[in-house]
N, C-alpha and C positions, 0 to 999 in steps of 0.2 A: 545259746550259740546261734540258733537257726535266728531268731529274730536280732541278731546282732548282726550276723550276714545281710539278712535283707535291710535293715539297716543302714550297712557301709556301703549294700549296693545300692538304694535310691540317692545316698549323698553323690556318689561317684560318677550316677548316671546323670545328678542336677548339674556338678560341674562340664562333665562332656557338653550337655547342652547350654549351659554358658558359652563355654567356649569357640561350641560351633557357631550358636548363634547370635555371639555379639562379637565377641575375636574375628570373625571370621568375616561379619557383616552382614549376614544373609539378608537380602531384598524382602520383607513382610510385607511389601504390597503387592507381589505375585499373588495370585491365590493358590496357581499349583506347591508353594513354594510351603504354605500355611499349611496346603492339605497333608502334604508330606512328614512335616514339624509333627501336627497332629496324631497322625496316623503312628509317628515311632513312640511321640508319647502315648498311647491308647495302648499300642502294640505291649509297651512297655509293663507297664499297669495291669496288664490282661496276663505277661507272663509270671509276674510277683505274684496275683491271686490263684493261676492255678498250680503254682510251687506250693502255698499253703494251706491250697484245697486239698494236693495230692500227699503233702506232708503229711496235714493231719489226717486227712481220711485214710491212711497207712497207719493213723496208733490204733486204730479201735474203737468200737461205738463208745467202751466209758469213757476212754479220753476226751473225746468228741464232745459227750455230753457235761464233763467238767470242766470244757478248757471256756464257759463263760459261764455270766451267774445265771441266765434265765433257759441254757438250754435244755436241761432237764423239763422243766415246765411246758415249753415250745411242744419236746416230743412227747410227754404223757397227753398234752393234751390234740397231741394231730392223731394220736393213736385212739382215743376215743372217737376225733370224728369219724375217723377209717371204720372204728364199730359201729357205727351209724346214732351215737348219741348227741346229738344236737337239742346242747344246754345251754344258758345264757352264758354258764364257765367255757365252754369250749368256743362260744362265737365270740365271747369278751374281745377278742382281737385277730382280726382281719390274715394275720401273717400266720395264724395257728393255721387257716385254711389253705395258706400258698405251701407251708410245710407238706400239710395231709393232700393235698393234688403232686407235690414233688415226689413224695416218697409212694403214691399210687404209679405215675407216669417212671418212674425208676425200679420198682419193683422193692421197695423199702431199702434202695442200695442210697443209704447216708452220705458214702463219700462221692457218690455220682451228683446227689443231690446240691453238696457244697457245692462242689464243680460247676453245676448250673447254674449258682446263685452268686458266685463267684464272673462266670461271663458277665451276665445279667448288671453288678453293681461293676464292672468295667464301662458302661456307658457315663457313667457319670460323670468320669474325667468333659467329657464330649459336651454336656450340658453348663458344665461349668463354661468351658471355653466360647460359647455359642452367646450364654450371659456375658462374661467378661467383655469381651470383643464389641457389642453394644453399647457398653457401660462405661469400654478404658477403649486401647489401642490393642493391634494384633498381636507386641511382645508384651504386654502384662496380660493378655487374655491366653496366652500358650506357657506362660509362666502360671497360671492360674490351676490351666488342666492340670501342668505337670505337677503342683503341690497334692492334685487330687487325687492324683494316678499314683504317685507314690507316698502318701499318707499312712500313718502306719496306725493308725484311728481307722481309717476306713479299711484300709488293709483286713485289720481283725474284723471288723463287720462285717465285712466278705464274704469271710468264711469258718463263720459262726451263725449258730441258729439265733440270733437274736434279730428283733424287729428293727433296729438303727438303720441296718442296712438298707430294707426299703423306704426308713423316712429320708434316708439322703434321697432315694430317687425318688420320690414324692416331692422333695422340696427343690429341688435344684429344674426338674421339670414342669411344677407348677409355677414359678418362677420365670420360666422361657417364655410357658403359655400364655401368662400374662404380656411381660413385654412384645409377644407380637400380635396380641390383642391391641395393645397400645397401639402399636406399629400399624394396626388396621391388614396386617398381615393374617394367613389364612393361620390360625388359633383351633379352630376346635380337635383335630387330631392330638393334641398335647394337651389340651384341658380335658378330651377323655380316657387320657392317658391316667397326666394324673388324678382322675377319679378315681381308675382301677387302682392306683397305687394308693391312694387315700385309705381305701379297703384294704388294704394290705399292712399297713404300717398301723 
């Protein structure tokens, strides 16, 4: 039922923004006009992940840890680094370490942890749109966001312990970095961006 809600709500909220902004006619070459669009889709997208940060972080660690297939694995193995065993199993993957630094900097509080990881893949909508807009025009580049903001593929990567999550923002930022590499635009703050993310995913 919960994921049938969120469901009905990201259709409801795709047509609202139809409606606003093709019905309605909105000006896309404002830029205040864009940032605004933006910002209600991001806003949007940020409220869906921490309803199902705080949903599930309200069942319980087991549920937590079954409601995907690798989270069990994720946390045994952020729990060895936390005991200071650093093995080629526990470094095997970059995101075991962002787990074992969350649940340090949280105090092993799981559902604070979602939450975080949850803001965190909220940018992505942001990335997408930054590419699109380059790539197409400003309504397929805010139609873009908004498929990513309320994705219900990303949505559960959100906020579940699996790695996907930050290979979206590894790709969709490694991605920008380049085209404004292209662009001859200043690049390095997002190519060492997504380096950190590289290691993570």
């Amino acid at each position: 039922r919960w994921g049938a809600g969120v469901w009905l709500g990201g259709r409801v909220a795709g047509v609202a923004a139809y409606s606003f902004v093709f019905r309605a006619e909105v000006d896309l070459n404002q830029k205040r006009t864009r940032v605004l669009i933006l910002t209600l889709v991001v806003m949007a997208g940020l409220a869906f992940r921490a309803l199902y940060a705080i949903r599930l972080g309200g069942m319980g660690l087991p549920t937590i840890l079954n409601n995907s297939d690798d989270a069990w694995g994720y946390y045994h193995l952020s729990t060895e680094l936390l005991k200071g065993n650093f093995t080629s199993r526990t470094l095997s993957a970059g995101y075991t370490g962002i787990v074992a630094v969350l649940r340090w900097v949280t105090n092993d509080n799981i559902p604070v942890l979602l939450l975080i990881q949850a803001l965190l893949l909220s940018t992505v909508p942001i990335g997408v749109y930054l590419i699109a807009s380059h790539c197409f025009n400003n309504a397929t580049a805010l139609w873009a966001a908004g498929l990513a903001a309320l994705s219900q593929l990303l949505l559960f990567n959100s906020v579940n312990l699996t790695r996907e999550s930050f290979g979206a923002l590894f790709v969709v930022w490694l991605a920008y970095g380049f085209l404004r590499l292209q662009s001859q635009k200043k690049a390095l703050p997002f190519l060492l961006l997504t380096t950190l993310l590289a290691i993570g995913s």
